[in-house]
C-alpha positions in Angstrom: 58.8 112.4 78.5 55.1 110.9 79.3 53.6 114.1 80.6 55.2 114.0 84.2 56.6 117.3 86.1 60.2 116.5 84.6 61.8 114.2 83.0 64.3 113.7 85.7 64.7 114.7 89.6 67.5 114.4 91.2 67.4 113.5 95.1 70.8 114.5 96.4 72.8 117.5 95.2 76.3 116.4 96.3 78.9 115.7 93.5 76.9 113.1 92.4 73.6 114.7 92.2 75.1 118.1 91.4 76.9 116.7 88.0 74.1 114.9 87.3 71.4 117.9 87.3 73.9 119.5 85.1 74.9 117.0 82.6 70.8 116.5 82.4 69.7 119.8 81.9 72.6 120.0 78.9 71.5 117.4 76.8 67.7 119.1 77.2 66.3 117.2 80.0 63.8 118.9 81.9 65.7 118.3 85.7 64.7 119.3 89.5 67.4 119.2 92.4 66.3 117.8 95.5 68.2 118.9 98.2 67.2 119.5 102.2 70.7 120.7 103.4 73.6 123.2 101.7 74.8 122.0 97.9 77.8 120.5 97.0 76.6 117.6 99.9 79.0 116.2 102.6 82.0 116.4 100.1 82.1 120.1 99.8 80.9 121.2 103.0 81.9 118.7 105.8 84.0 116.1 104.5 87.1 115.9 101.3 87.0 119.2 100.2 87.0 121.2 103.6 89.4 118.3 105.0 92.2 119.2 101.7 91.8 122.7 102.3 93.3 122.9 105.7 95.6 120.0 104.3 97.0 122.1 101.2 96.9 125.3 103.5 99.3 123.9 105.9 101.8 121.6 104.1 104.8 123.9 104.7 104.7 122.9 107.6 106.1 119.3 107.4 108.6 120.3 104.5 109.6 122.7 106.5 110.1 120.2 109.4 112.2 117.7 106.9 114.3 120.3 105.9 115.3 121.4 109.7 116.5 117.4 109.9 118.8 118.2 107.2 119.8 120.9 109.1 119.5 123.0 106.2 116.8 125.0 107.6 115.7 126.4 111.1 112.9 128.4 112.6 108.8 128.2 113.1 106.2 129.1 110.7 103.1 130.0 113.4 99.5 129.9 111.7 96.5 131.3 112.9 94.3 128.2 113.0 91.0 130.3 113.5 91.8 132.6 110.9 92.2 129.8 108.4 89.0 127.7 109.8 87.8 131.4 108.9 89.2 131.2 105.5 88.1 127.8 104.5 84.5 128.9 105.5 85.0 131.8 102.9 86.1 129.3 100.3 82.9 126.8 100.9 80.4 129.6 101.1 81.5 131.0 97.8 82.0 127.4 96.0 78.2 126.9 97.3 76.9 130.2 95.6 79.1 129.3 92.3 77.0 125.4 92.2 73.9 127.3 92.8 74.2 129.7 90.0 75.8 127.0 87.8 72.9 124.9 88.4 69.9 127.5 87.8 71.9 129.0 84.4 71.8 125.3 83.4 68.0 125.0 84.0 67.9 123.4 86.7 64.7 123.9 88.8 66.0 123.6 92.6 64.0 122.4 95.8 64.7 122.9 99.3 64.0 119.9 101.0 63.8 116.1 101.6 62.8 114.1 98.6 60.8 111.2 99.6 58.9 108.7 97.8 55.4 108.5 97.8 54.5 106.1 94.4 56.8 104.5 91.5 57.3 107.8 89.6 56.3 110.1 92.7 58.4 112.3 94.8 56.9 114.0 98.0 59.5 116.5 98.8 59.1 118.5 102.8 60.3 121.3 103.7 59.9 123.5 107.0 56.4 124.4 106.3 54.6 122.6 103.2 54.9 119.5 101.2 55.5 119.5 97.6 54.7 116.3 95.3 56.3 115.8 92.2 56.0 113.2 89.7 58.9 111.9 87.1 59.7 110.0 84.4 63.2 108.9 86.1 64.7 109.8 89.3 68.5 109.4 90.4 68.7 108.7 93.9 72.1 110.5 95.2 71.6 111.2 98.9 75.1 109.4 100.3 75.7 108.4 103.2 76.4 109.3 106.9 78.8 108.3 109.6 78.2 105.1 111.3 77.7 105.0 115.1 76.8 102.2 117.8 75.5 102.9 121.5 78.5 103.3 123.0 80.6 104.7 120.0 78.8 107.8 119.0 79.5 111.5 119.0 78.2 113.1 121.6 77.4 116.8 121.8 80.4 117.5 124.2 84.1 115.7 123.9 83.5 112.6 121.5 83.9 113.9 117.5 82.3 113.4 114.3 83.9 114.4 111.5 82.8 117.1 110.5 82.6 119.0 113.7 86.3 118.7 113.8 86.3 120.7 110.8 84.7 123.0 112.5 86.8 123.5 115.5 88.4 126.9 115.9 91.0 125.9 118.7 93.5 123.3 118.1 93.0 120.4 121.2 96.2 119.3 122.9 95.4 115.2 122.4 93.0 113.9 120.2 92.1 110.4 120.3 91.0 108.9 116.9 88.8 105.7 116.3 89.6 104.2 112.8 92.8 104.2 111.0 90.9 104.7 107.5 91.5 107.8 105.0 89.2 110.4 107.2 91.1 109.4 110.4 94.5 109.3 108.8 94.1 112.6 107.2 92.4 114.4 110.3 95.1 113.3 112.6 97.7 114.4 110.2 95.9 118.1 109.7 95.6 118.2 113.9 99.1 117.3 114.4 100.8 119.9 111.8 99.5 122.4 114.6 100.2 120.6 117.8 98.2 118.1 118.9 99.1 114.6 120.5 97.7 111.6 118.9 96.6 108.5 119.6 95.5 106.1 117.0 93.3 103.1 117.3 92.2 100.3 115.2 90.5 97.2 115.7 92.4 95.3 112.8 95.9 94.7 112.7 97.3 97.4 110.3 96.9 100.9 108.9 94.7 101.0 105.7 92.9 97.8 106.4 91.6 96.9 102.9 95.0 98.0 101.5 98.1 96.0 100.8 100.1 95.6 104.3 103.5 96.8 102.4 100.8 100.0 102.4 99.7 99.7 105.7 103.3 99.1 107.6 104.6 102.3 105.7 102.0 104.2 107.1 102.4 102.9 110.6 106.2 103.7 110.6 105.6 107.3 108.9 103.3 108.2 111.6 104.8 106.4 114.8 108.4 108.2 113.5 105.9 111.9 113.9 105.1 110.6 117.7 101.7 109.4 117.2 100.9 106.3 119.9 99.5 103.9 117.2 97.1 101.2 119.0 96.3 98.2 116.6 94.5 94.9 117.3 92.5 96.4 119.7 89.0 96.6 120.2 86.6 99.1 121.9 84.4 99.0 124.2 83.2 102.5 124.5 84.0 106.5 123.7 82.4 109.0 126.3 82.8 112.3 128.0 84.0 111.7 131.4 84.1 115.1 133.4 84.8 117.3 130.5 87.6 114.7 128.9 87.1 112.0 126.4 87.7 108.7 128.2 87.6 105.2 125.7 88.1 102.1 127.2 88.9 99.0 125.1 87.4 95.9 125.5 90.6 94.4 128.0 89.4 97.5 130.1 92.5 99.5 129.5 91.8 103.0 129.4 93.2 106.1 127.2 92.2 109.9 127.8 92.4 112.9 125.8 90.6 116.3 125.5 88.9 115.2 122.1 87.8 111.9 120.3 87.1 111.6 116.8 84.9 108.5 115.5 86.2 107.4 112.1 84.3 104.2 112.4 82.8 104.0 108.8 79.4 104.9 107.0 76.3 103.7 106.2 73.5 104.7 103.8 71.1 107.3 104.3 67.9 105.3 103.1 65.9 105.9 106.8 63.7 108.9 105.3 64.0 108.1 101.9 61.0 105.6 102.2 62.2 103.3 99.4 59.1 100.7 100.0 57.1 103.1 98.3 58.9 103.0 94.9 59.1 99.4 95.3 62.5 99.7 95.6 64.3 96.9 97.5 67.7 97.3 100.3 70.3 95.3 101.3 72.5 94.5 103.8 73.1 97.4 105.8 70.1 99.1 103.8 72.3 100.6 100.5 69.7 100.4 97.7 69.4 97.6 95.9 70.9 98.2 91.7 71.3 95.9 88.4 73.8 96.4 86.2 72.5 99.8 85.0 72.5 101.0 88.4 69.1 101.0 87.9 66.6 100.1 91.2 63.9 99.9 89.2 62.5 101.1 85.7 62.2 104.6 86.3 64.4 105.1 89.4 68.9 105.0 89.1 70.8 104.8 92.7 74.4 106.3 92.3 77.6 106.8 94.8 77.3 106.3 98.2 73.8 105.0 98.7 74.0 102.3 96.2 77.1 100.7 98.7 79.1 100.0 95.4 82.2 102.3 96.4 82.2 105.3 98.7 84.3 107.7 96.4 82.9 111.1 95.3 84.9 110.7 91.9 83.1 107.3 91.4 79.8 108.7 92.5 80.0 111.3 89.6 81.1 108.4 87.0 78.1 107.0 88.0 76.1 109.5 87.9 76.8 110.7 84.2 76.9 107.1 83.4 72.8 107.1 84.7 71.7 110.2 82.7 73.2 108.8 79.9 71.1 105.5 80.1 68.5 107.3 81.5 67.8 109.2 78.1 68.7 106.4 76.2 71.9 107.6 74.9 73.8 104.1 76.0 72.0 100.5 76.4 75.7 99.1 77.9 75.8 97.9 81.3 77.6 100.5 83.5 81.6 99.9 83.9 84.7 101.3 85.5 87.8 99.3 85.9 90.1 102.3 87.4 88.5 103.7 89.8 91.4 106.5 91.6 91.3 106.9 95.1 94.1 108.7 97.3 94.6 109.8 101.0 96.5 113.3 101.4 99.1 114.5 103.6 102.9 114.5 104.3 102.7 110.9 103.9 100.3 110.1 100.9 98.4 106.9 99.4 97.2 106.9 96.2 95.8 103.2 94.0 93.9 103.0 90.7 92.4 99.7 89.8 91.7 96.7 92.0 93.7 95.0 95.0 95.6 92.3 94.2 93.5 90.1 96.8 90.5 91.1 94.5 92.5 90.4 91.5 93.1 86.5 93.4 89.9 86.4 93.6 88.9 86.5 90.2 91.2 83.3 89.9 94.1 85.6 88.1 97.8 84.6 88.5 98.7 88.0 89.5 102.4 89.6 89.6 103.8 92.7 90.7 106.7 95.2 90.1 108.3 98.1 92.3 110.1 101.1 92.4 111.2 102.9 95.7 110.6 107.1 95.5 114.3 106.8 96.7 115.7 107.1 93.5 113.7 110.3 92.5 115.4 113.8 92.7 112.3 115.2 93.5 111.6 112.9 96.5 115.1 113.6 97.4 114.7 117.4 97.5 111.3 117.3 99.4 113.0 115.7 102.7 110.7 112.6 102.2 112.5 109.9 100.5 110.0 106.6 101.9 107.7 105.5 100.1 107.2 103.5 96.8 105.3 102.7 93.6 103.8 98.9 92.8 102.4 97.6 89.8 99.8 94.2 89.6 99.8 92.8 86.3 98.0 89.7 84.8 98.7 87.9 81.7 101.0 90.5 81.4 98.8 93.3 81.5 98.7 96.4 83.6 95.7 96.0 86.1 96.5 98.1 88.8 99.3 101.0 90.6 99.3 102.0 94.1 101.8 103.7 95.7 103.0 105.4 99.1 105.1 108.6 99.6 105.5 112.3 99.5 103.0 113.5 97.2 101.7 110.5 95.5 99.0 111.9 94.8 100.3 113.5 91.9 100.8 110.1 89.9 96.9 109.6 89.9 96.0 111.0 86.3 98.9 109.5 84.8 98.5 105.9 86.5 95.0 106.2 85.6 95.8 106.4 81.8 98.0 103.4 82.0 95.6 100.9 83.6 92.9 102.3 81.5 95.2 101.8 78.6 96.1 98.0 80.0 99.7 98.9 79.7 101.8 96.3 79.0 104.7 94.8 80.8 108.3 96.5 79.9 106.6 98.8 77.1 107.8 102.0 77.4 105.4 104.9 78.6 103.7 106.3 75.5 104.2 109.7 76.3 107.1 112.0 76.8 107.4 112.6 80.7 109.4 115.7 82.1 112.5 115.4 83.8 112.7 115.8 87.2 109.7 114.8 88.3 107.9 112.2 90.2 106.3 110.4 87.3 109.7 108.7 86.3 109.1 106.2 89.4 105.9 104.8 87.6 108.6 104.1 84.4 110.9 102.3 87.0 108.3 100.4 88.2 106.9 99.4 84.8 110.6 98.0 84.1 111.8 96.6 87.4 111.0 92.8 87.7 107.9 90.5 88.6 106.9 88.9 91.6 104.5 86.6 92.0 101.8 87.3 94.5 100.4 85.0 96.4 97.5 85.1 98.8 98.9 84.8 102.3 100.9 88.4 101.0 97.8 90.2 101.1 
């Protein structure tokens, strides 16, 4: 493709950039890698996939803990909680070697480093000694994005959290104060508690789950204030720091809470500061995600995808995207790039799960908008975990499936399934084209196809 060193680099090789080296390389692109840390990116190695390791590892525990409030059950089930940190490190190491070998059988020509631009079609890539320049004939930008931090809400070497060093933590801390009540805090505080520790949860807006329905958001707040978490909402911070040896925040009334850890879950933001984007001509916005048309394109020869083009902060959407953009990108598709069910979910004992868009978003678009609902209460198999709360909702417009969220004990597992009905643009009181087994969780989305309509309206969301 016009005499350049390959026809495609990849900058990033997270899921995005990862499936995208692949998926290049196997229709016959000539494809380089770019990446200056381990692959597989934040998601593998510091973020989801560590994160629903412990998770999965350790979700005896709260069955186990329903069951003894039936009384149908007694006893402790102890866990080495360095031995499975241990474990988990096992599990990434080899996943990392598996991508690495993937990627080099597929063709894939790999560089340790950060890929910067230096021209249009011109990649300076530095590494810990030399500099390497590459030119292309299209690049996908798939570098992601990192945790957001202010001056006085930052992690900070000693007490105060990121993350990903709470991953890494080999001892369990008594009390852990946690800054954000999104998916990252939610599911940290609910891995840290299995084992022990005392929580208290803060966030600025009024509910759980901000950008969620509240029905969502109020089901989470009772789940985990019934586990003994001390749930602080409305409130805003002033500061997080190590006060001799302990993590002290103070909110912005004064009132203080301490705790022998903090964890910052206070968003992200792109990871464009080294990327030198001017160069390209490539343009930012807002908080500096890279600036993309419809094609995801920045700019003829150069794609953004996932994170760092700010569209939607999923790794499954990043990968959609990314195929999507090596599709375009050797000109197997001229269609603007599209995804209407997006699936996102938040694991645990008490899980969220939605596929499509919010019903305020659906308002937006000026839709009359309805929905439908069916408690887990009614299934056997919520009934025989111990964890009968929760439910299943359904937005429809012009009668029309649009979207399905839910809340409950193992949730997650209705994903796929709602996925092929909003895809599908199920209709309303058609019944499910498929045979479902029987017991099993999916028969709540049938109830909630057939239960009656609603209308939304916009002070509900």
């Amino acid at each position: 493709m016009g005499g350049a060193d390959f026809d495609l680099i990849v900058l990033g090789g997270g899921p995005a950039g990862s499936n995208a080296a692949l998926h290049a390389a196997g229709i016959g692109m000539k494809t380089a890698l770019v990446e200056p840390g381990f692959l597989g990116g934040t998601c593998l190695n510091a973020g989801c996939v560590p994160t629903k390791y412990l998770l999965g590892a350790s979700a005896c525990l709260p069955l186990l803990r329903a069951q003894r409030r039936y009384k149908v059950a007694q006893g402790e089930t102890p866990f080495d909680f360095a031995a499975l940190q241990a474990r988990k490190e096992r599990y990434i190491r080899g996943a990392r070697k598996a991508l690495q070998k993937k990627l080099e059988q597929a063709g894939v020509t790999l560089f340790k480093g950060r890929g910067v631009f230096s021209g249009p079609q011109l990649v300076t890539i530095r590494g810990s000694s030399l500099e390497t320049k590459l030119t292309f004939f299209k690049c996908l930008v798939a570098i992601g994005s990192i945790p957001a931090s202010f001056p006085d809400l930052k992690p900070d070497g000693a007490t105060v959290c990121s993350p990903a060093s709470i991953l890494n933590l080999l001892d369990v801390p008594k009390s852990l104060i946690i800054v954000g009540a999104g998916a990252i805090g939610l599911e940290l505080g609910e891995l840290l508690h299995r084992f022990g520790c005392n929580i208290d949860l803060t966030e600025a807006s009024s509910r759980l789950l901000p950008r969620e329905d509240p029905e969502v958001g109020a089901a989470l707040y009772s789940h985990y204030a019934r586990q003994g978490w001390n749930i602080h909402r409305g409130r805003r911070i002033r500061s997080v720091k190590t006060v001799d040896g302990r993590s002290v925040l103070t909110f912005a009334d004064g009132e203080t809470l301490t705790a022998e850890t903090s964890l910052l879950c206070i968003g992200r933001r792109p990871a464009t500061a080294a990327l030198t984007p001017e160069a390209a001509g490539l343009a930012v916005k807002d908080a500096g995600w890279l600036d993309s048309d419809a094609y995801l394109r920045c700019s003829e020869h150069v794609y953004a995808v996932g994170d760092i083009n700010g569209r939607m902060l999923i790794a499954n959407a990043a990968e959609h995207q990314a195929r999507y953009a090596v599709e375009h990108a050797a000109g197997a598709t001229r269609d603007p790039y599209r995804c209407d069910a997006v699936p996102s979910c938040i694991y645990g004992g008490m899980e969220f799960m939605r596929v499509g868009p919010t019903a305020k978003e659906l308002l937006g678009e000026g839709e009359r908008v309805f929905l439908s609902k069916a408690p887990l209460a009614a299934s056997p198999v919520a009934q025989s975990s111990g964890c009968i709360r929760g439910f299943v909702k359904m937005l429809w417009t012009n009668d029309s499936l649009r979207s399905v969220y839910a809340v409950g004990h193992d949730v997650s597992h209705l994903l796929t399934a709602a996925s092929l009905l909003v895809s599908g643009q199920m209709k309303k009181n058609v019944p499910l084209p498929l045979i479902r087994a029987y017991p099993a969780l999916d028969e709540v989305l049938e109830s909630a196809i057939a239960a009656p309509l609603q209308s939304v309206e916009d002070d509900a969301c």
